[in-house]
N, CA and C atoms as an extended XYZ file, in Angstrom:
354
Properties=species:S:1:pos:R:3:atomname:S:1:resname:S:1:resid:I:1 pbc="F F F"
N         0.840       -1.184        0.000 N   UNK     1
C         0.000        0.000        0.000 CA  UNK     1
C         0.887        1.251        0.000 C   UNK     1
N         0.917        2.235       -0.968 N   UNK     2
C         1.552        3.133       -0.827 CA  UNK     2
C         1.035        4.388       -0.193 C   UNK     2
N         2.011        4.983        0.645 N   UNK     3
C         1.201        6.455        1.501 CA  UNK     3
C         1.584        7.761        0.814 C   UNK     3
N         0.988        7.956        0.762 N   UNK     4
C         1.105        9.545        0.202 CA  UNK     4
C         1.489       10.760        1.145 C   UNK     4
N         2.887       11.320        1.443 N   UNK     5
C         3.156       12.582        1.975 CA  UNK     5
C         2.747       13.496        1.299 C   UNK     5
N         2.580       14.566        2.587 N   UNK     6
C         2.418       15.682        1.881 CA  UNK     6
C         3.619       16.942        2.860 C   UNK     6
N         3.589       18.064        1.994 N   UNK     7
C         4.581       18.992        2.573 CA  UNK     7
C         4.015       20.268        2.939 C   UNK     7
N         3.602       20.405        4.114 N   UNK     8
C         2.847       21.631        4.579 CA  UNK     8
C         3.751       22.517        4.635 C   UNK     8
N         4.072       23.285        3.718 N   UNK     9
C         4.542       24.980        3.325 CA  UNK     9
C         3.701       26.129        2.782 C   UNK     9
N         2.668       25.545        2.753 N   UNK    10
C         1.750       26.656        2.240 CA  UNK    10
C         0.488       27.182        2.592 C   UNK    10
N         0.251       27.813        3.563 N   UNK    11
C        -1.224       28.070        4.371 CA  UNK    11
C        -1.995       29.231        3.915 C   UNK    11
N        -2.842       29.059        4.245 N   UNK    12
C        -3.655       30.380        4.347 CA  UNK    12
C        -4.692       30.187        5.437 C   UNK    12
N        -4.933       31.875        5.532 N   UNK    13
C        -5.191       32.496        6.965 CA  UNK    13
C        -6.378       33.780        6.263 C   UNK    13
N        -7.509       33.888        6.539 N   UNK    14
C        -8.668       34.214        6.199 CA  UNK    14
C        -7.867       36.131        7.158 C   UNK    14
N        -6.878       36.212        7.527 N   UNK    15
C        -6.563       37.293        8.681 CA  UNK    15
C        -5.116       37.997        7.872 C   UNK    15
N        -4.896       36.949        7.222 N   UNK    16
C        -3.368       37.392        6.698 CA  UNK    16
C        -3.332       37.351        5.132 C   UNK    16
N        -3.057       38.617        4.579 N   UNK    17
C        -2.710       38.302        3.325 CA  UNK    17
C        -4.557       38.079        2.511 C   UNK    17
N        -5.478       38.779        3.126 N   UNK    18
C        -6.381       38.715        2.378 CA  UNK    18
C        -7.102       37.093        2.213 C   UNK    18
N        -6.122       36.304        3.071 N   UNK    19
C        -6.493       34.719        2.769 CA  UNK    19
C        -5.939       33.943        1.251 C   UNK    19
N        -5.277       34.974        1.102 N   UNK    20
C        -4.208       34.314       -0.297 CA  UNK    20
C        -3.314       33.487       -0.011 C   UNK    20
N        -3.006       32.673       -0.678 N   UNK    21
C        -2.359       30.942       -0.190 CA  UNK    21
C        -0.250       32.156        0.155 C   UNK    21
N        -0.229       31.746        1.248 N   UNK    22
C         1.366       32.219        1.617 CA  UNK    22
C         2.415       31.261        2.027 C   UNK    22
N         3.869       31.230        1.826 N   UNK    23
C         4.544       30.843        2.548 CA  UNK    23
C         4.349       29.914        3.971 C   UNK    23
N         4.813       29.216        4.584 N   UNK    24
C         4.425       29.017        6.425 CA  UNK    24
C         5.791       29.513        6.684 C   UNK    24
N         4.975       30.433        8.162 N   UNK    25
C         6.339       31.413        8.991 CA  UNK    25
C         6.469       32.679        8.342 C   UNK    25
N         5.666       32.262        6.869 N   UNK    26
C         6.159       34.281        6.615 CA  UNK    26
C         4.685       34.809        6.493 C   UNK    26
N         4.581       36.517        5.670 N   UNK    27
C         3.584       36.989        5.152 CA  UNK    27
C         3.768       36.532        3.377 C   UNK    27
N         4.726       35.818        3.253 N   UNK    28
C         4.843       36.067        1.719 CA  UNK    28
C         3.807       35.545        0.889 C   UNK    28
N         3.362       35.888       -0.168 N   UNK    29
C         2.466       35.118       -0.979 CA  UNK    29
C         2.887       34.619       -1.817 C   UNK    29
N         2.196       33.600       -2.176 N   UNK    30
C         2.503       32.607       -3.464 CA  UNK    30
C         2.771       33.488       -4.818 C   UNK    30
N         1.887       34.836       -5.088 N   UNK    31
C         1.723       35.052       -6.095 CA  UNK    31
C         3.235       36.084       -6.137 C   UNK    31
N         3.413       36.663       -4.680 N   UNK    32
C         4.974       37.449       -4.878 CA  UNK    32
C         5.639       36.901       -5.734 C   UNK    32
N         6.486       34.819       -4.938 N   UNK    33
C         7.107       34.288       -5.564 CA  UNK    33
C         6.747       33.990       -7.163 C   UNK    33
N         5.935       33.840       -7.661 N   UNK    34
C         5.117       33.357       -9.255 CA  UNK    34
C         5.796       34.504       -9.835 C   UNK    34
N         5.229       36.010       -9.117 N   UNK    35
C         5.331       37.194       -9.931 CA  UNK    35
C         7.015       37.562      -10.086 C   UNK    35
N         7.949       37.086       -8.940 N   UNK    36
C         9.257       37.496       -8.957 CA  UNK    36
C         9.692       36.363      -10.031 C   UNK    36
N         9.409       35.802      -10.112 N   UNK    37
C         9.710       34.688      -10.928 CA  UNK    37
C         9.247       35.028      -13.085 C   UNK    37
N         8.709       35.019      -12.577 N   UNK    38
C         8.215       35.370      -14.158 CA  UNK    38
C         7.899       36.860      -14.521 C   UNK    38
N         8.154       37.741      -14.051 N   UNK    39
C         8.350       39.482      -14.510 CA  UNK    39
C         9.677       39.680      -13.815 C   UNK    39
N         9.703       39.272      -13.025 N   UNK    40
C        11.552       39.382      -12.387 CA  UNK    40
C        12.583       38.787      -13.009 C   UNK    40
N        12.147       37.943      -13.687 N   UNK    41
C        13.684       36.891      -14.021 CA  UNK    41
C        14.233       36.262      -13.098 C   UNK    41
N        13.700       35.898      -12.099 N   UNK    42
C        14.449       35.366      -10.794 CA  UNK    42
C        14.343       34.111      -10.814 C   UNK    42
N        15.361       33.069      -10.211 N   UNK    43
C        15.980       31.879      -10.794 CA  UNK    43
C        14.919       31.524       -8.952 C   UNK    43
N        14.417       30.168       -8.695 N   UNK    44
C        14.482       29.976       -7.082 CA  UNK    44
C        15.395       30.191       -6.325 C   UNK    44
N        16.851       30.278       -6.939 N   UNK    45
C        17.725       30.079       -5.409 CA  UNK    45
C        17.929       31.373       -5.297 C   UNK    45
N        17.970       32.613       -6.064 N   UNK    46
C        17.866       34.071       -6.206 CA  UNK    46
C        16.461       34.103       -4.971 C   UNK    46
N        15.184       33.829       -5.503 N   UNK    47
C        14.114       34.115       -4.724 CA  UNK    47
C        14.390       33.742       -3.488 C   UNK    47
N        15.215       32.655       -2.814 N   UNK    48
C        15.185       32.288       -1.829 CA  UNK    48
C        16.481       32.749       -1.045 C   UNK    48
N        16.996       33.653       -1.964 N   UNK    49
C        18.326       34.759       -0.856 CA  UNK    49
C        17.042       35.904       -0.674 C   UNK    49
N        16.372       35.805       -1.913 N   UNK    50
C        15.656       38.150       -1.761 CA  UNK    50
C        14.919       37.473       -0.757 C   UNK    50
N        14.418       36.884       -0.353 N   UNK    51
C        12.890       36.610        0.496 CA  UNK    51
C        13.381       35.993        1.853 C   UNK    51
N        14.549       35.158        1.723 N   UNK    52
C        15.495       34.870        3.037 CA  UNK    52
C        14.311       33.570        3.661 C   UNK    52
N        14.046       32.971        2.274 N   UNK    53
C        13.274       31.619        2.857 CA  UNK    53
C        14.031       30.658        2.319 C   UNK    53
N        14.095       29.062        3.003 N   UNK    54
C        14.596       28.296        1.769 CA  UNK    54
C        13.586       27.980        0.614 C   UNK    54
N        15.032       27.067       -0.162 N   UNK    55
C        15.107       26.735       -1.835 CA  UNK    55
C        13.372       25.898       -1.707 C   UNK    55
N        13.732       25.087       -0.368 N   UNK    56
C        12.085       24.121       -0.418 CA  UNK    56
C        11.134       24.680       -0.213 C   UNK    56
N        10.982       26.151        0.232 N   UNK    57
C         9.774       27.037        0.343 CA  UNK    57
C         9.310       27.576       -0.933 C   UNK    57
N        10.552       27.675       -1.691 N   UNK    58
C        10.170       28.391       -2.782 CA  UNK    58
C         9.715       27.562       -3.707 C   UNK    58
N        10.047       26.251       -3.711 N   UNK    59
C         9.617       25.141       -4.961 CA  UNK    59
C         8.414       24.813       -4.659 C   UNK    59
N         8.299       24.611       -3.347 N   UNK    60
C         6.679       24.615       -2.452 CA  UNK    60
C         5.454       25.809       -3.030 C   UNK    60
N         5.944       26.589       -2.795 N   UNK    61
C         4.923       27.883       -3.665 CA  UNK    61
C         4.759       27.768       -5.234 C   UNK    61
N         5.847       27.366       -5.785 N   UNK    62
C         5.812       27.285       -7.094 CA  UNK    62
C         4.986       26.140       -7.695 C   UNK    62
N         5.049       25.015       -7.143 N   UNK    63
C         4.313       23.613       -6.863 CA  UNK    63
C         2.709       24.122       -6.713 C   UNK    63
N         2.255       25.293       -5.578 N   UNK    64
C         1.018       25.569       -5.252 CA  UNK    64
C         0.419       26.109       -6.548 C   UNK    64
N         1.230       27.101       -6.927 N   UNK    65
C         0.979       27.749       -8.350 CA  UNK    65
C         1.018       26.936       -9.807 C   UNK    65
N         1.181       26.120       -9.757 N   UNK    66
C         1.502       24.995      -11.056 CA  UNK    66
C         0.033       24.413      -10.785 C   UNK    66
N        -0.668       23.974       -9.322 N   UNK    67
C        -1.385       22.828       -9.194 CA  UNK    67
C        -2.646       23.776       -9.291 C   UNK    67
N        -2.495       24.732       -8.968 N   UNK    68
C        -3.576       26.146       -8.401 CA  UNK    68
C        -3.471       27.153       -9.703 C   UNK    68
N        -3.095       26.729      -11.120 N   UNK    69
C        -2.829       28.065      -11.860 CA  UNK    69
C        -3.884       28.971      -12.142 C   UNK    69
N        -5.283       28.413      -12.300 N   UNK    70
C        -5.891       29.529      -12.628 CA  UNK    70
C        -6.353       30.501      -11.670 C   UNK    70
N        -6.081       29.872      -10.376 N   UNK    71
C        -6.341       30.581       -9.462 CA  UNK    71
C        -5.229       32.132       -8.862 C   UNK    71
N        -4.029       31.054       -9.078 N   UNK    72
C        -3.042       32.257       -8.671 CA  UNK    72
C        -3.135       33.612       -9.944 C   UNK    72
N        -3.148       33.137      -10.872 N   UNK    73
C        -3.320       34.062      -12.580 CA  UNK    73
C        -4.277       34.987      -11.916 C   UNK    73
N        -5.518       34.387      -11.854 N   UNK    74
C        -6.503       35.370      -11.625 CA  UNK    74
C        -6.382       36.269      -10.255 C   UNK    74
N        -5.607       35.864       -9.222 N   UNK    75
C        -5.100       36.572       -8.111 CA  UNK    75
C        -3.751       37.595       -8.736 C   UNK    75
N        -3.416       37.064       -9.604 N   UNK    76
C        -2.174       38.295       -9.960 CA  UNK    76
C        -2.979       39.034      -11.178 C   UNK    76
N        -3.714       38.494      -11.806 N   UNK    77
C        -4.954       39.641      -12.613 CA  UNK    77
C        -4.896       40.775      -11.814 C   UNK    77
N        -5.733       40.509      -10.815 N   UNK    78
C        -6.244       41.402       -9.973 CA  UNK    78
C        -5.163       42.314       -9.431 C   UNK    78
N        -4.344       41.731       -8.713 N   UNK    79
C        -3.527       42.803       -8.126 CA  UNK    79
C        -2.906       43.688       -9.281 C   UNK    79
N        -2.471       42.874      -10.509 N   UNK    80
C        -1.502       43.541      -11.573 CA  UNK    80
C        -2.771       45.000      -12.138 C   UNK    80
N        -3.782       44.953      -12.092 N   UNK    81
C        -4.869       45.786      -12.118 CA  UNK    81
C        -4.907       46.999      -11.205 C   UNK    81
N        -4.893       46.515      -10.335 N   UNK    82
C        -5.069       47.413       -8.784 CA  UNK    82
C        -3.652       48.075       -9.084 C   UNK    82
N        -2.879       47.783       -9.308 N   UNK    83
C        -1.609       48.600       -8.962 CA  UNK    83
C        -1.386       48.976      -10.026 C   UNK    83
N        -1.831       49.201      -11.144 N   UNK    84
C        -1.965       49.989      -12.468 CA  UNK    84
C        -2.878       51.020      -12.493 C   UNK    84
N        -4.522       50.635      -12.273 N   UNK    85
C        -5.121       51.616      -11.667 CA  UNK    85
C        -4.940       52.842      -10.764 C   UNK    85
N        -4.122       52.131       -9.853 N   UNK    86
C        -3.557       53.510       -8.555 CA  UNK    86
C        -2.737       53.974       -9.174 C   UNK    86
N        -1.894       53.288      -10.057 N   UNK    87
C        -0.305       54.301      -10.578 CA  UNK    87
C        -1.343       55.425      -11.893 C   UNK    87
N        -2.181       54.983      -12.142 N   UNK    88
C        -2.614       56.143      -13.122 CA  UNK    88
C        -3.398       57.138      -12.489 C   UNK    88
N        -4.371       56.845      -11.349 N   UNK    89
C        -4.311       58.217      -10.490 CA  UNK    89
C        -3.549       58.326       -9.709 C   UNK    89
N        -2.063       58.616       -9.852 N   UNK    90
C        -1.156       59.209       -9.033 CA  UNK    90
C        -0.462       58.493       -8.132 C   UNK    90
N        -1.271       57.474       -7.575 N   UNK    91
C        -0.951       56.632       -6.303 CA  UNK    91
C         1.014       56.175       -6.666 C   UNK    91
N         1.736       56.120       -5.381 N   UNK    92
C         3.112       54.909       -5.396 CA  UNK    92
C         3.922       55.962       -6.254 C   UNK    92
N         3.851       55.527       -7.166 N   UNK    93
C         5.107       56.534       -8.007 CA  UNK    93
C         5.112       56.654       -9.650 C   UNK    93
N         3.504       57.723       -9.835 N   UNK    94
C         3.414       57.681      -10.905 CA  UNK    94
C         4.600       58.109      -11.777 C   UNK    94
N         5.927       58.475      -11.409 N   UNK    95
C         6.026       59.107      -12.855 CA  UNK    95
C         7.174       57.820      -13.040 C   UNK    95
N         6.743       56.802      -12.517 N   UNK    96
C         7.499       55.624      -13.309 CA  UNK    96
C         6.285       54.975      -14.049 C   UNK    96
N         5.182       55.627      -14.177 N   UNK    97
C         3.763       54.625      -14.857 CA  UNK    97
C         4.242       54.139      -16.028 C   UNK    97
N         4.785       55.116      -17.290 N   UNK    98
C         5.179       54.789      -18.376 CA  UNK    98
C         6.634       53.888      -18.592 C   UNK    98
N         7.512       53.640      -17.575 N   UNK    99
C         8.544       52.856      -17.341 CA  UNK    99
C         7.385       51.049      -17.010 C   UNK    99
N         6.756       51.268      -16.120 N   UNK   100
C         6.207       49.732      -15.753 CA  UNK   100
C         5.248       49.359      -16.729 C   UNK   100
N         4.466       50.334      -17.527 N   UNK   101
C         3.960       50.096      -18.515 CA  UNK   101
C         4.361       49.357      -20.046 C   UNK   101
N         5.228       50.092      -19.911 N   UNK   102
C         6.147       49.253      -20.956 CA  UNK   102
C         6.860       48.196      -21.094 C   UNK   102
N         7.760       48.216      -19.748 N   UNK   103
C         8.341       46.949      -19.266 CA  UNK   103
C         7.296       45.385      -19.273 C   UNK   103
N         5.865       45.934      -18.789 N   UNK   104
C         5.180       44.677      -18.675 CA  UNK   104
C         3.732       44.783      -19.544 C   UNK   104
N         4.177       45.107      -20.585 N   UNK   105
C         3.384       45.370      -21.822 CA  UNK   105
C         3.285       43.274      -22.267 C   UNK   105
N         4.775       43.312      -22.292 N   UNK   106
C         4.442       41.875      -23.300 CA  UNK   106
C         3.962       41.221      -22.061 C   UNK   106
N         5.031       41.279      -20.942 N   UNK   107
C         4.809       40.282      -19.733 CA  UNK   107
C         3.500       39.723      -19.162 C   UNK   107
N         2.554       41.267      -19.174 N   UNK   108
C         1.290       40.800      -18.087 CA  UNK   108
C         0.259       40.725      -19.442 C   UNK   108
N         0.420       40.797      -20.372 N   UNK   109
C        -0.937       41.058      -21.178 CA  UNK   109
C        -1.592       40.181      -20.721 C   UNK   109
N        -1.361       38.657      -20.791 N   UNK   110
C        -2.494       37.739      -20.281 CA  UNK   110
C        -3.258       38.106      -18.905 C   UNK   110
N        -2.433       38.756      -18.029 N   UNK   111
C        -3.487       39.201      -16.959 CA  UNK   111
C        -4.320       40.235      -16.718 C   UNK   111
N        -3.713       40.931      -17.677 N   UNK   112
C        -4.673       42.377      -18.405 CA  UNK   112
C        -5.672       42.519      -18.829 C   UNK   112
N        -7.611       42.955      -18.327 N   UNK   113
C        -8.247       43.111      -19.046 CA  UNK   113
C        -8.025       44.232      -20.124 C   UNK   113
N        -9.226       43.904      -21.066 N   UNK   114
C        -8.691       45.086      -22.172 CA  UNK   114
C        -9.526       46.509      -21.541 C   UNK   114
N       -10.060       46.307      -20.652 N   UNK   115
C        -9.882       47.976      -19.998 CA  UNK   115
C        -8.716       48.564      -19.515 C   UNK   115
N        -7.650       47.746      -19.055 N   UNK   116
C        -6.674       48.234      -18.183 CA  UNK   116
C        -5.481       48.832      -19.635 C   UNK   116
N        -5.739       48.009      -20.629 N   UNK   117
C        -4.870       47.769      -21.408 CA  UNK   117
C        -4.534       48.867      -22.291 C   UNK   117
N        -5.827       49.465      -22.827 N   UNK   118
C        -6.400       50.447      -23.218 CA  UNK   118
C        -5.412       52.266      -22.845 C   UNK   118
């Protein structure tokens, strides 16, 4: 009979993080690591010096996001929205809007509605 482990690194908390699937022991979210990863260029063992978690936390999140994709996508939809929205009224540091705009023109289109896009 074979048993099946599992590797509890990844919780969520209805109190923390909006209840978005995070790290265990940190605030980090899954979608940080996804997003540093694929608009960052960041390799895991890079993510796991910037974030000061280990290599198995980070493959752990990445694992959540592989098994969970449409979910995390549509959680980085959203935020990649929200923080485009605020940078165009002013919010954070608009006068880099047209620097992040461009930079993640090709990157985020898939998470881009075509209102944001516009």
């Amino acid at each position: 009979m074979d048993t099946i482990e599992s590797i509890d690194l990844i919780y969520r908390n209805p109190k923390v993080r909006g209840g978005r699937p995070c790290v265990v022991g940190t605030g980090l979210r899954v979608i940080d690591i996804v997003m540093a990863m694929q608009f960052g260029d960041r390799s895991p063992e890079q993510m796991a010096g910037d974030y000061d978690i280990s290599l198995a936390q980070v493959h752990a999140a990445l694992a959540y996001y592989y098994e969970n994709q449409a979910e995390i996508d549509a959680d980085i939809r959203e935020d990649v929205q929200i923080g485009l929205e605020l940078a165009k009224e002013g919010w954070g540091r608009p006068e880099k809007w047209k620097l992040l705009q461009n930079a993640f023109d090709t990157s985020l289109s898939k998470y881009l509605s075509p209102s944001i896009r516009d």
